[in-house]
N, CA, C and O atoms as a Maestro MAE file, in Angstrom:
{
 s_m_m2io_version
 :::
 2.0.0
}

f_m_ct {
 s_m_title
 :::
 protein
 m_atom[332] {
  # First column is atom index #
  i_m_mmod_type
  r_m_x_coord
  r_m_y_coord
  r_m_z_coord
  i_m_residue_number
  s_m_chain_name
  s_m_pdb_residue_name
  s_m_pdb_atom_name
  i_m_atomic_number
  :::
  1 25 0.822 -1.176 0.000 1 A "UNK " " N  " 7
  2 3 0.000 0.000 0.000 1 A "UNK " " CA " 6
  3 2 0.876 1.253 0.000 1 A "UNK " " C  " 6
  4 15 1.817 1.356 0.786 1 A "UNK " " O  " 8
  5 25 0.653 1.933 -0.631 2 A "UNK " " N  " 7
  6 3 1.330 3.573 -0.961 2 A "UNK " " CA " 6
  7 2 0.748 4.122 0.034 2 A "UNK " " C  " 6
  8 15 -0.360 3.602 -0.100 2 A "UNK " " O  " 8
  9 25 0.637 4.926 1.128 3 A "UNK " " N  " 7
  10 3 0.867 5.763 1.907 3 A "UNK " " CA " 6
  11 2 1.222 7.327 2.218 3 A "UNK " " C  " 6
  12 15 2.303 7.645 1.721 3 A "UNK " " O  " 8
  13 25 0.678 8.191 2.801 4 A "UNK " " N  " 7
  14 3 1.425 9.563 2.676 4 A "UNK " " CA " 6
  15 2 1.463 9.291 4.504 4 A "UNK " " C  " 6
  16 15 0.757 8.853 5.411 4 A "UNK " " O  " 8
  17 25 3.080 10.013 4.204 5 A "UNK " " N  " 7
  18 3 3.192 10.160 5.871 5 A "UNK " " CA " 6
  19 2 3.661 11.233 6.157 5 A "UNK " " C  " 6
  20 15 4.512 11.656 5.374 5 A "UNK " " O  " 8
  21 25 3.315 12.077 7.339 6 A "UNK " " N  " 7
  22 3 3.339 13.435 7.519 6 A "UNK " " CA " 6
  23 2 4.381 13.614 8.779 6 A "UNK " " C  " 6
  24 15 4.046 13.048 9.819 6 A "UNK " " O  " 8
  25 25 5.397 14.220 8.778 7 A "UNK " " N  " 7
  26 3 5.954 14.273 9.986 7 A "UNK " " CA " 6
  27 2 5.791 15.910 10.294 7 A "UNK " " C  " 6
  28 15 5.457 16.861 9.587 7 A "UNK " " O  " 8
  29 25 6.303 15.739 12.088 8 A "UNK " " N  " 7
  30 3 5.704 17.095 12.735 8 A "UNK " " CA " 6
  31 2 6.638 17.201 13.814 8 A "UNK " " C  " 6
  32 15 7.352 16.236 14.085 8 A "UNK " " O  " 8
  33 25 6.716 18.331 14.497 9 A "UNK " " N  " 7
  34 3 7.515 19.086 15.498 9 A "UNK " " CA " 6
  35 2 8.992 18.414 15.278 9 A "UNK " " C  " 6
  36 15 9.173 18.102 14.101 9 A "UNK " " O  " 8
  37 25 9.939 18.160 16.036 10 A "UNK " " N  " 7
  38 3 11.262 17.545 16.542 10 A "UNK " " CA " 6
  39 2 11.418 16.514 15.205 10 A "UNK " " C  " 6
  40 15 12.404 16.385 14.480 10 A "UNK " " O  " 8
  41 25 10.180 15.861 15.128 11 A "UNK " " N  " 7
  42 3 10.832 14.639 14.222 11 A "UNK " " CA " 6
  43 2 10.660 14.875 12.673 11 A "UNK " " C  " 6
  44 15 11.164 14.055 11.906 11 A "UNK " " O  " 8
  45 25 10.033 15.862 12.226 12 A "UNK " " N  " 7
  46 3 10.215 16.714 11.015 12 A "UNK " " CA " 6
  47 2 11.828 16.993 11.190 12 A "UNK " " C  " 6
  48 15 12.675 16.261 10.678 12 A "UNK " " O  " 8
  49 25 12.102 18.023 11.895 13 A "UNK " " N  " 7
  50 3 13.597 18.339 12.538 13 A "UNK " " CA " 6
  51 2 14.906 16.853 12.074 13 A "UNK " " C  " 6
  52 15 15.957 16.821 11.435 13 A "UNK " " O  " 8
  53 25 14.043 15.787 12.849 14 A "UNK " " N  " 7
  54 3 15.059 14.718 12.793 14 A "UNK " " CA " 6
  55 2 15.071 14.321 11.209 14 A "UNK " " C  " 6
  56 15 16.168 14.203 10.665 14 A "UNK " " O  " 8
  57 25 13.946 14.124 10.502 15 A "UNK " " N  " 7
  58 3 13.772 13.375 9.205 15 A "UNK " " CA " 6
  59 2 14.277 14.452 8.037 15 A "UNK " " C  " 6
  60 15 14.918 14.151 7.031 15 A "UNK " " O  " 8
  61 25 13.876 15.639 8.381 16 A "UNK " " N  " 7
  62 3 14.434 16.552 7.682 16 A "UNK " " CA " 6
  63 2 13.667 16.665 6.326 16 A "UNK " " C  " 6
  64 15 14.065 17.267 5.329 16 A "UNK " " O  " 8
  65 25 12.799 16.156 6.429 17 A "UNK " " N  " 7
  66 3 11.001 16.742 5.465 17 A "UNK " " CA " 6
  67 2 9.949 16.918 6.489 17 A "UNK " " C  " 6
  68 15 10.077 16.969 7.712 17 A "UNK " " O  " 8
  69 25 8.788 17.008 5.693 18 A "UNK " " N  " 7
  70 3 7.195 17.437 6.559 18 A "UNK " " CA " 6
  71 2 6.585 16.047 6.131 18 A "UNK " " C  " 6
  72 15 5.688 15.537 6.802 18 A "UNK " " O  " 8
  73 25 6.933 15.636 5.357 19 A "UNK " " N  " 7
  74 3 6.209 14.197 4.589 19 A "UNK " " CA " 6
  75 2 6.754 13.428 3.146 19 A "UNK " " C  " 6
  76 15 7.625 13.888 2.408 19 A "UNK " " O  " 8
  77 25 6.137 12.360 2.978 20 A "UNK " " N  " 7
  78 3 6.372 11.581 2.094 20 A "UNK " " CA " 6
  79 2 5.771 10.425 2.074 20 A "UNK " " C  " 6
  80 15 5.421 9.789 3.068 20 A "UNK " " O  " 8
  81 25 5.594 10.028 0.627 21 A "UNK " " N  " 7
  82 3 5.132 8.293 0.492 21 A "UNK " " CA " 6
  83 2 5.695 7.197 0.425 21 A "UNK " " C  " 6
  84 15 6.689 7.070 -0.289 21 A "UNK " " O  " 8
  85 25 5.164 6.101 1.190 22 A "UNK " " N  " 7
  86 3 5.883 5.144 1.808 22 A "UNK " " CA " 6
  87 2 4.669 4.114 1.657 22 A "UNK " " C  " 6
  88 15 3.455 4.193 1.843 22 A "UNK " " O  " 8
  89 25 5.518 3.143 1.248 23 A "UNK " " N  " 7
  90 3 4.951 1.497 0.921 23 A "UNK " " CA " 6
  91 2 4.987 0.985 2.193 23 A "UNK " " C  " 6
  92 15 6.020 0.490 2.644 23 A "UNK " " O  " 8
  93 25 3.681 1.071 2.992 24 A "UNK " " N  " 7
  94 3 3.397 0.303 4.147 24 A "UNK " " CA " 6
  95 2 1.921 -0.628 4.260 24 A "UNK " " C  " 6
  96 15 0.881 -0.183 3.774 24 A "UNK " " O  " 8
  97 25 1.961 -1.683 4.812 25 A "UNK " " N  " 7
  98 3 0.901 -2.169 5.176 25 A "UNK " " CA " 6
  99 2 -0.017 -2.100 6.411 25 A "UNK " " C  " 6
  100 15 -1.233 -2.282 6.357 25 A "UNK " " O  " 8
  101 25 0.862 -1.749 7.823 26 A "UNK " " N  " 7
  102 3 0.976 -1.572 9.059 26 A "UNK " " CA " 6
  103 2 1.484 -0.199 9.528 26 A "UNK " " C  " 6
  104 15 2.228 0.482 8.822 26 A "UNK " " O  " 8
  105 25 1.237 0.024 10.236 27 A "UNK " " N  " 7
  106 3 1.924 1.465 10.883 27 A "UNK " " CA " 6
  107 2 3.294 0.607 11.675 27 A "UNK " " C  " 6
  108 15 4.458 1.007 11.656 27 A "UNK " " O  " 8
  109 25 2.866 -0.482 12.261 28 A "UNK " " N  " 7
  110 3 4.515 -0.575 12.001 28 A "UNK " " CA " 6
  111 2 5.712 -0.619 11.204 28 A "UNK " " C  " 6
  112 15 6.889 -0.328 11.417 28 A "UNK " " O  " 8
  113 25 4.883 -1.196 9.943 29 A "UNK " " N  " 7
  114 3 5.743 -0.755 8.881 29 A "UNK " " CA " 6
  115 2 6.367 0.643 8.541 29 A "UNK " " C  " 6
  116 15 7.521 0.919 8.215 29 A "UNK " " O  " 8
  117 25 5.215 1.483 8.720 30 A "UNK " " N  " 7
  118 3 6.065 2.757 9.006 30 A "UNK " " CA " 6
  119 2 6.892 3.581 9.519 30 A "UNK " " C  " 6
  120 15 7.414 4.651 9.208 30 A "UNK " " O  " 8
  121 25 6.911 2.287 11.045 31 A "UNK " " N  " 7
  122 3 7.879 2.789 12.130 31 A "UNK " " CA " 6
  123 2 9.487 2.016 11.575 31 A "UNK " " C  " 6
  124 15 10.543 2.482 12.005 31 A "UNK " " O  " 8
  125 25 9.484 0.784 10.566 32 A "UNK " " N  " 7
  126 3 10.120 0.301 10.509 32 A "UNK " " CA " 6
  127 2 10.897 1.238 9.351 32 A "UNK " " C  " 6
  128 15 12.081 1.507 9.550 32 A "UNK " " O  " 8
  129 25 10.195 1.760 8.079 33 A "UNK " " N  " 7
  130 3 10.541 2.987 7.479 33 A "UNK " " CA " 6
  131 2 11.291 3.541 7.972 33 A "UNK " " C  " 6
  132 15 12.472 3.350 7.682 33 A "UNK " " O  " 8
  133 25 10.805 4.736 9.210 34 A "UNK " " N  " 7
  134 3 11.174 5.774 9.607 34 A "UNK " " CA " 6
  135 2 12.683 5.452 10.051 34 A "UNK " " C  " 6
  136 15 13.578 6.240 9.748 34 A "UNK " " O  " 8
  137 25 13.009 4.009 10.941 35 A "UNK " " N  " 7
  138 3 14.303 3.462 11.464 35 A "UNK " " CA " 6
  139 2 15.107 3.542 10.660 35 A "UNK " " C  " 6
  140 15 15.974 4.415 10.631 35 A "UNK " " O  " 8
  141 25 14.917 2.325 9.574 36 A "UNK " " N  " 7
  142 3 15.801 2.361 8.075 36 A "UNK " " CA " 6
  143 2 16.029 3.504 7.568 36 A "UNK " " C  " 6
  144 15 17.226 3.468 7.280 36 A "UNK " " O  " 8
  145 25 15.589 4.573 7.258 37 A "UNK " " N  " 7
  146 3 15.702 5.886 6.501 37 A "UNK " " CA " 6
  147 2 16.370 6.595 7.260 37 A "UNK " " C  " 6
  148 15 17.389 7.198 6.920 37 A "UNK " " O  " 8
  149 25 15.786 6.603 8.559 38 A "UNK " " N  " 7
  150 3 16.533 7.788 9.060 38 A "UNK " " CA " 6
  151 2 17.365 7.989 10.663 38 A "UNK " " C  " 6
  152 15 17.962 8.957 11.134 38 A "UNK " " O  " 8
  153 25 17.098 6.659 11.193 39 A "UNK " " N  " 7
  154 3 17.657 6.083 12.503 39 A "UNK " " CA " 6
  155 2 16.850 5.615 13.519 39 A "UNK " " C  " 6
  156 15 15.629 5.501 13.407 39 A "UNK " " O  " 8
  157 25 17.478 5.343 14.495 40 A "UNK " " N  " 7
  158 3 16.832 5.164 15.421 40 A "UNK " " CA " 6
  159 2 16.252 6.199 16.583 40 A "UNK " " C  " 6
  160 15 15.268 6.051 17.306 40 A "UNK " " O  " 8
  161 25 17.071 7.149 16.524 41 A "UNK " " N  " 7
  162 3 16.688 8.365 16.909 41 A "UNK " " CA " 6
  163 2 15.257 8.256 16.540 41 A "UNK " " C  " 6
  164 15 14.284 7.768 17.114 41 A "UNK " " O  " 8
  165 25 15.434 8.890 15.348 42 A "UNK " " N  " 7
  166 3 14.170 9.054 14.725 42 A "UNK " " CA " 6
  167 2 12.837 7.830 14.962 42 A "UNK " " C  " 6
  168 15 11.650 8.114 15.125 42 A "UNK " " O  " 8
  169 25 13.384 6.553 14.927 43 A "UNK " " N  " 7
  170 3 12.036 5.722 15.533 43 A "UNK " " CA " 6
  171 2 11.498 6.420 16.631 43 A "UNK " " C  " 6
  172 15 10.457 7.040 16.848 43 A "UNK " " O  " 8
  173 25 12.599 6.112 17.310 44 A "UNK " " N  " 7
  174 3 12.409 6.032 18.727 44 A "UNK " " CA " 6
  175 2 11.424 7.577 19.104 44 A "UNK " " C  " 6
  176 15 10.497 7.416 19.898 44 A "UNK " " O  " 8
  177 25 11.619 8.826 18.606 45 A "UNK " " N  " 7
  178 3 10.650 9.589 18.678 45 A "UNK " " CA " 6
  179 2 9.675 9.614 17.890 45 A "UNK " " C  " 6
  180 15 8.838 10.489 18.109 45 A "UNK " " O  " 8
  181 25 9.490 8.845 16.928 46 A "UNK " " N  " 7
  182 3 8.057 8.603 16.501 46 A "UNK " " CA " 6
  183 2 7.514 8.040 17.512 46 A "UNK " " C  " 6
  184 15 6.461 8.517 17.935 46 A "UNK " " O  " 8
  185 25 8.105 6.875 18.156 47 A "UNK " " N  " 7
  186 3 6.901 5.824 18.954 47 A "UNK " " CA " 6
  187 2 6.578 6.604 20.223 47 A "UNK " " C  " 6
  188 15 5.795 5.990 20.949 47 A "UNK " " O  " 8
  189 25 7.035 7.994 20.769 48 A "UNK " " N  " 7
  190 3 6.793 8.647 21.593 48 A "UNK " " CA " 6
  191 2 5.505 10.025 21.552 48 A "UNK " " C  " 6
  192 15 5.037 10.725 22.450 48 A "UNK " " O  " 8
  193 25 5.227 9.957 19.872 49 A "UNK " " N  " 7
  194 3 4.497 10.658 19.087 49 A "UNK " " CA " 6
  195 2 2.760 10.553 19.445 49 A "UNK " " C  " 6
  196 15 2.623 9.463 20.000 49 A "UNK " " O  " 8
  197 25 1.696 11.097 19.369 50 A "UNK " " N  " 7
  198 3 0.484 10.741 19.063 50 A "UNK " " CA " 6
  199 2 0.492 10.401 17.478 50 A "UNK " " C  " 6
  200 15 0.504 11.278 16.614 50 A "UNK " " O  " 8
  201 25 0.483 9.023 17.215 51 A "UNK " " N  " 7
  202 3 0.296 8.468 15.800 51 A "UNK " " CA " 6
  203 2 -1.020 8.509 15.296 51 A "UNK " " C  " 6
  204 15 -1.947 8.049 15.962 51 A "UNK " " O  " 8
  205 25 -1.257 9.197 13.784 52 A "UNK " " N  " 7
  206 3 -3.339 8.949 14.160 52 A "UNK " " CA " 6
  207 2 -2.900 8.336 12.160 52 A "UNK " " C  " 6
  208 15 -1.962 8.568 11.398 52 A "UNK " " O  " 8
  209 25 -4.231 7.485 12.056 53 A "UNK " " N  " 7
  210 3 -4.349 7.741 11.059 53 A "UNK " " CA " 6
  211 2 -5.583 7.885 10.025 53 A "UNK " " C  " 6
  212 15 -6.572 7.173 10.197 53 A "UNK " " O  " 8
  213 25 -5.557 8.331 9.502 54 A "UNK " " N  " 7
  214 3 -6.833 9.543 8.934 54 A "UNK " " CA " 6
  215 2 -7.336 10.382 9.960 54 A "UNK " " C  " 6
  216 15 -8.522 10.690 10.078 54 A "UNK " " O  " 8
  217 25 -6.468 10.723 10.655 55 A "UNK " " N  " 7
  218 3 -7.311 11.548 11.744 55 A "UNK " " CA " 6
  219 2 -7.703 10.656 12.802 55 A "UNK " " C  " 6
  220 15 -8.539 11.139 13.566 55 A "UNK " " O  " 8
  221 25 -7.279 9.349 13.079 56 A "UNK " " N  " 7
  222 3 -8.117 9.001 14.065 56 A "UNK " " CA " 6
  223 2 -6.469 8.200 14.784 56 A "UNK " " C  " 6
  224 15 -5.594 7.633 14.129 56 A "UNK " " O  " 8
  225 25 -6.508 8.424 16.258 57 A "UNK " " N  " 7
  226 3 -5.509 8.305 16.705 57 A "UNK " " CA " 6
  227 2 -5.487 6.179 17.142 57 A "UNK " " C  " 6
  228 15 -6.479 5.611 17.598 57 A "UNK " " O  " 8
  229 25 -3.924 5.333 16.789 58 A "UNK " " N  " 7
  230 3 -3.803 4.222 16.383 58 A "UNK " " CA " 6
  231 2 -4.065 3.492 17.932 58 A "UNK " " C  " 6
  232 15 -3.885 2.290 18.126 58 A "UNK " " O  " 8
  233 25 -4.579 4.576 19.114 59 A "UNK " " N  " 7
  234 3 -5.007 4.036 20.564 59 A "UNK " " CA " 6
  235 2 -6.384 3.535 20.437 59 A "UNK " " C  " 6
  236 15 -6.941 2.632 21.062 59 A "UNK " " O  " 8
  237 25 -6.890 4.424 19.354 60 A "UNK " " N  " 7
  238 3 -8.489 3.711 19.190 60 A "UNK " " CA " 6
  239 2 -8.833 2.342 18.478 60 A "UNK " " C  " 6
  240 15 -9.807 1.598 18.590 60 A "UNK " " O  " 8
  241 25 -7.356 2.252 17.481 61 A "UNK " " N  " 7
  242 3 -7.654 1.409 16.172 61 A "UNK " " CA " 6
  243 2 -6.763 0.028 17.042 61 A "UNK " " C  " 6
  244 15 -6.958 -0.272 18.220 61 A "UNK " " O  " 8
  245 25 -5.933 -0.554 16.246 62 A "UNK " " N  " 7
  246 3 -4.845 -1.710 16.587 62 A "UNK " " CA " 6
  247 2 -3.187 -1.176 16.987 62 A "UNK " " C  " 6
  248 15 -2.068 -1.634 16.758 62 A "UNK " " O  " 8
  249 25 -3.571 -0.297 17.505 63 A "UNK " " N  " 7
  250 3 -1.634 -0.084 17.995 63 A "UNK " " CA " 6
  251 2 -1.163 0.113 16.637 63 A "UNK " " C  " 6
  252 15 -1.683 0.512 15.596 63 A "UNK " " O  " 8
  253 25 0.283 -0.398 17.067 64 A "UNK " " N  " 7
  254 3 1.312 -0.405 16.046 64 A "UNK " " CA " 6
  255 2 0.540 -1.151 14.385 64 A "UNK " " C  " 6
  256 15 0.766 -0.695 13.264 64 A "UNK " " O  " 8
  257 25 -0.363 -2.361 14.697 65 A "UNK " " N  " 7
  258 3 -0.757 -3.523 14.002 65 A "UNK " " CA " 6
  259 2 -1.678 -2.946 13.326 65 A "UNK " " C  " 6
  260 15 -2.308 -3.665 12.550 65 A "UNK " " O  " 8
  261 25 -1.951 -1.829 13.393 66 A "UNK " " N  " 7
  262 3 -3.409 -0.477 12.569 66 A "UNK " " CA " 6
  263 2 -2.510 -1.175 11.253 66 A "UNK " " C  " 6
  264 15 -1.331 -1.196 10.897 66 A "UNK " " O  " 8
  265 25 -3.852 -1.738 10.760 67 A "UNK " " N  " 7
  266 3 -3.974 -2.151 9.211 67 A "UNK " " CA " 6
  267 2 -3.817 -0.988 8.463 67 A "UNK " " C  " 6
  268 15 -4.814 -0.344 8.789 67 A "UNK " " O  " 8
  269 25 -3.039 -0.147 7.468 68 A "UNK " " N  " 7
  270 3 -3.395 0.646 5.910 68 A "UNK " " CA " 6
  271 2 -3.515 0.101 4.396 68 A "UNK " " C  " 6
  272 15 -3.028 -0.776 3.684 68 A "UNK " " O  " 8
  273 25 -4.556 1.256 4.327 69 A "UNK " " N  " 7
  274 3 -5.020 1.092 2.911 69 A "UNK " " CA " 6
  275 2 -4.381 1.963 2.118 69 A "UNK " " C  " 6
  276 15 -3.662 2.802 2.661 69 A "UNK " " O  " 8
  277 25 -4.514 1.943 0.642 70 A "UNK " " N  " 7
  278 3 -3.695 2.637 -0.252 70 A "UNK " " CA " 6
  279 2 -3.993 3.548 -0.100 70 A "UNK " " C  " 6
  280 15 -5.005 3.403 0.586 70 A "UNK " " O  " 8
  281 25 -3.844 4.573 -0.254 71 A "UNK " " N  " 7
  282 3 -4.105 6.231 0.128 71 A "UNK " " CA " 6
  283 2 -4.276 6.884 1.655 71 A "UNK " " C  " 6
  284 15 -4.570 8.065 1.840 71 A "UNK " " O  " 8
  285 25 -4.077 6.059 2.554 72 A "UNK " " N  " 7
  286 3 -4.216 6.358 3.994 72 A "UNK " " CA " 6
  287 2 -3.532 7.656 4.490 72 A "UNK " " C  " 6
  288 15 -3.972 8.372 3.591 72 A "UNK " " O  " 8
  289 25 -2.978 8.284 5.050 73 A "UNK " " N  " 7
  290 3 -2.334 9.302 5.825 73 A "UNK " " CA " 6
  291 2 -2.224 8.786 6.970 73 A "UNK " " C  " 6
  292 15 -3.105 8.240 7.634 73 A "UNK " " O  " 8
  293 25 -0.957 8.979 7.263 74 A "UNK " " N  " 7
  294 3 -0.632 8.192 8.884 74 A "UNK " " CA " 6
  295 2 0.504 9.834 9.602 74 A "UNK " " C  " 6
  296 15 1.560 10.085 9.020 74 A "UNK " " O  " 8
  297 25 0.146 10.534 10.568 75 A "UNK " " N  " 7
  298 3 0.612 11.798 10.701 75 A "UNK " " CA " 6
  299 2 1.309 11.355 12.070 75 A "UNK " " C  " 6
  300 15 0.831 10.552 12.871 75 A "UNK " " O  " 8
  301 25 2.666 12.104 12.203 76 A "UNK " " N  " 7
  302 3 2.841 12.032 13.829 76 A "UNK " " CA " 6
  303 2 2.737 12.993 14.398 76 A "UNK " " C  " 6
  304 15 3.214 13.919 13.742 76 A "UNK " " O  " 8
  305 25 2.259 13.361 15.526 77 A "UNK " " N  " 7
  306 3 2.155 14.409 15.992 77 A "UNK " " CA " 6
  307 2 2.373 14.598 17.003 77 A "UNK " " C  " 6
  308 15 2.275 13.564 17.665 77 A "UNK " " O  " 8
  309 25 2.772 15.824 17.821 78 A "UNK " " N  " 7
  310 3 3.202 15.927 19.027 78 A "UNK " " CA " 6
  311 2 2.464 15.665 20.510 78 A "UNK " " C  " 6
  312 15 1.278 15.965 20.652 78 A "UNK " " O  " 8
  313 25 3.110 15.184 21.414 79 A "UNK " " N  " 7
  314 3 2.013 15.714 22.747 79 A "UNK " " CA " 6
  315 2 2.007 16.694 23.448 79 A "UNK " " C  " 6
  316 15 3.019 16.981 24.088 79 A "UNK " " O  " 8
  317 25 0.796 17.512 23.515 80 A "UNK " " N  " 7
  318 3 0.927 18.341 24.359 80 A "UNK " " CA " 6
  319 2 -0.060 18.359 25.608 80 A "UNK " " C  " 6
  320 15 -1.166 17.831 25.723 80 A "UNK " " O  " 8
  321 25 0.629 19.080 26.455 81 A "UNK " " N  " 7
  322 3 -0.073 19.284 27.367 81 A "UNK " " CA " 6
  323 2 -0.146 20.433 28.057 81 A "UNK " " C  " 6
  324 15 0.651 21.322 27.756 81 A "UNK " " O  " 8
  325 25 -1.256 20.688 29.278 82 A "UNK " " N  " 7
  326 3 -2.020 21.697 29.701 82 A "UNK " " CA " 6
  327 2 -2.748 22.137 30.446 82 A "UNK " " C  " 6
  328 15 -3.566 21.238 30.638 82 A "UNK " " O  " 8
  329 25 -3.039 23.059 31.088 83 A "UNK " " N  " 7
  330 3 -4.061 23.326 32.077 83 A "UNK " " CA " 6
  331 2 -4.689 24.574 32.780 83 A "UNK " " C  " 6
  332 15 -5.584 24.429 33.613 83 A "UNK " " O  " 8
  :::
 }
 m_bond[331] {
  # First column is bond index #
  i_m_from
  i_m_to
  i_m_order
  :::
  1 1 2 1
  2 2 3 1
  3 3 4 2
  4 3 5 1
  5 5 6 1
  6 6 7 1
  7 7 8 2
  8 7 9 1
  9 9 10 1
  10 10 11 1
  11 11 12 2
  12 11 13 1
  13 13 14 1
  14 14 15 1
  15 15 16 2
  16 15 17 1
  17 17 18 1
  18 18 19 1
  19 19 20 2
  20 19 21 1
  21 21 22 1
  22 22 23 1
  23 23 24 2
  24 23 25 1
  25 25 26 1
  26 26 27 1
  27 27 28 2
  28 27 29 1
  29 29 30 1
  30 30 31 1
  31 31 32 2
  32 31 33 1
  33 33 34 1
  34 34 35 1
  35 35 36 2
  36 35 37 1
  37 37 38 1
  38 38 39 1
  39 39 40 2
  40 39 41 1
  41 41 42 1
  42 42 43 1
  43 43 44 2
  44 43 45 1
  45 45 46 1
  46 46 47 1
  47 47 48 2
  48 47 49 1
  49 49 50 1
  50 50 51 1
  51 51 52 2
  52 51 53 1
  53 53 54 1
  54 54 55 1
  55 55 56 2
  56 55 57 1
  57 57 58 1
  58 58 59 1
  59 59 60 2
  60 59 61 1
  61 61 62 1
  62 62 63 1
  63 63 64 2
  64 63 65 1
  65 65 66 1
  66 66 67 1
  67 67 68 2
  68 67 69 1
  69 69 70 1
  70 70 71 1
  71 71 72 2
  72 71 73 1
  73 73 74 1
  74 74 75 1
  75 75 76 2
  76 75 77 1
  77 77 78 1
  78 78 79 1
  79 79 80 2
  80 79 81 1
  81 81 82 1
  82 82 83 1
  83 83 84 2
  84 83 85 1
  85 85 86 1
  86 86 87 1
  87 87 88 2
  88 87 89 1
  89 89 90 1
  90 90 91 1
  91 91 92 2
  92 91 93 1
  93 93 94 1
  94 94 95 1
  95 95 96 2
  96 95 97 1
  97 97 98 1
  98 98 99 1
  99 99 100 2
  100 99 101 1
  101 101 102 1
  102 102 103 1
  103 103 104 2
  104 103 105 1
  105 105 106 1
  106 106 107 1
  107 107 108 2
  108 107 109 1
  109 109 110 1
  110 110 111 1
  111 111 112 2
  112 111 113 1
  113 113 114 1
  114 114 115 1
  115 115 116 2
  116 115 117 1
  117 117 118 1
  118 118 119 1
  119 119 120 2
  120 119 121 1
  121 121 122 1
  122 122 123 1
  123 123 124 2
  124 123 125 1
  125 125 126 1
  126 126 127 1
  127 127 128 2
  128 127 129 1
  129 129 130 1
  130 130 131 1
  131 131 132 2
  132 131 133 1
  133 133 134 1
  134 134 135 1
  135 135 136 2
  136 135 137 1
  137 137 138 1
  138 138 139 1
  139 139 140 2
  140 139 141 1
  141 141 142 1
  142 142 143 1
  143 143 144 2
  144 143 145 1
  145 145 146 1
  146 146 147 1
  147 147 148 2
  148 147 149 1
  149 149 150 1
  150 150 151 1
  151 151 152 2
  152 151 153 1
  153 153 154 1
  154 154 155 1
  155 155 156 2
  156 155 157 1
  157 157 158 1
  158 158 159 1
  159 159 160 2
  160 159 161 1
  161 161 162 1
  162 162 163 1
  163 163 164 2
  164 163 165 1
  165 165 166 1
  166 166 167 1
  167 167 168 2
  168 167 169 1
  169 169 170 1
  170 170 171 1
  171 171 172 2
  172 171 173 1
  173 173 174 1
  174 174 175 1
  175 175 176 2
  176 175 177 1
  177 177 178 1
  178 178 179 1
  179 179 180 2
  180 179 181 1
  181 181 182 1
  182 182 183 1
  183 183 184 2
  184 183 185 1
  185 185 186 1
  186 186 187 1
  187 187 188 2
  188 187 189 1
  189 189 190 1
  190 190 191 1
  191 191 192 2
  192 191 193 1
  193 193 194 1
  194 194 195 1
  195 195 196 2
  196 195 197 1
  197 197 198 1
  198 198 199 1
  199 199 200 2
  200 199 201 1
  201 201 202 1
  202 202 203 1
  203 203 204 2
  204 203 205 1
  205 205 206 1
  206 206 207 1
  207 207 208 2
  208 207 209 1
  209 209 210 1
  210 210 211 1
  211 211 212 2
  212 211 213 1
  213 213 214 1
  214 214 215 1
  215 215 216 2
  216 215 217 1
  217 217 218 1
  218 218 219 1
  219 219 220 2
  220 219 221 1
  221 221 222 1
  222 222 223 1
  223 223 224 2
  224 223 225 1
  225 225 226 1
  226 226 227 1
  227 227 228 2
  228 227 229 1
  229 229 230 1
  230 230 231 1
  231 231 232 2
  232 231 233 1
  233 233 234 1
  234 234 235 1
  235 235 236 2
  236 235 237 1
  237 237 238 1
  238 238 239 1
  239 239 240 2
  240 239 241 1
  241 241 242 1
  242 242 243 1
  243 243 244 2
  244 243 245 1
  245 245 246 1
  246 246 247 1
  247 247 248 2
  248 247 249 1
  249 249 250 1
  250 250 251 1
  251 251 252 2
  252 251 253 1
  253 253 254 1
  254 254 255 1
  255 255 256 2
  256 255 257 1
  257 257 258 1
  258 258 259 1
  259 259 260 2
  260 259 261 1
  261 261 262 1
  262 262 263 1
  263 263 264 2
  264 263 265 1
  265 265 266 1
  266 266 267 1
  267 267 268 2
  268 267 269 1
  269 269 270 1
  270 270 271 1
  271 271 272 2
  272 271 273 1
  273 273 274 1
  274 274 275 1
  275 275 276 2
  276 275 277 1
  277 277 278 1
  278 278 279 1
  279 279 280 2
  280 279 281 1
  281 281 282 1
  282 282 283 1
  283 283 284 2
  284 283 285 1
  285 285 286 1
  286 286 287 1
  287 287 288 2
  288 287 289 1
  289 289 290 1
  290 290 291 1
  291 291 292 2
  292 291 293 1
  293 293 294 1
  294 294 295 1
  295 295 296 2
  296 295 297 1
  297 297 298 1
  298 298 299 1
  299 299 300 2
  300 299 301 1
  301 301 302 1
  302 302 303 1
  303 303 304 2
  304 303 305 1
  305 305 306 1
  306 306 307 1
  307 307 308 2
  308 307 309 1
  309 309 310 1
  310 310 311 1
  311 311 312 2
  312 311 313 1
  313 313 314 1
  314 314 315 1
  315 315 316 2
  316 315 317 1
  317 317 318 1
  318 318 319 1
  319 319 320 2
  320 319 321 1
  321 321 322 1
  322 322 323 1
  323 323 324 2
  324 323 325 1
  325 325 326 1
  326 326 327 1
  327 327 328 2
  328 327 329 1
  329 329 330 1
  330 330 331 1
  331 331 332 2
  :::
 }
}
């Protein structure tokens, strides 16, 4: 499956784009991407990321194991917090 993946805050910084397409089936596959391409650094702050995809964050769906479809968007995004 072709994929668009969006990176954000620090790990934009680390990857050194905003996004790109990537042949994944799994969002782990994407985490496995992100390692190969660009380190472990870089995993390692994705998996610290709010991961969503289409907008819907991968705590609601299957974890890492969130099935994608061809055209999906898988975004990382930061946590914040507040009060």
């Amino acid at each position: 499956m072709q994929v668009s993946v969006k990176y954000r805050a620090h790990l934009a910084t680390l990857t050194g784009i905003a996004g790109e397409q990537v042949e994944a089936a799994t969002v782990k596959d994407v985490l496995r991407h992100v390692k190969l391409s660009f380190g472990a650094e870089a995993e390692k702050s994705a998996k610290t990321m709010l991961i969503v995809v289409n907008g819907e964050s991968i705590l609601q769906l299957s974890h890492f194991k969130t099935a994608l479809q061809n055209g999906d968007e898988v975004s990382f995004l930061p946590i914040c917090g507040g009060g």
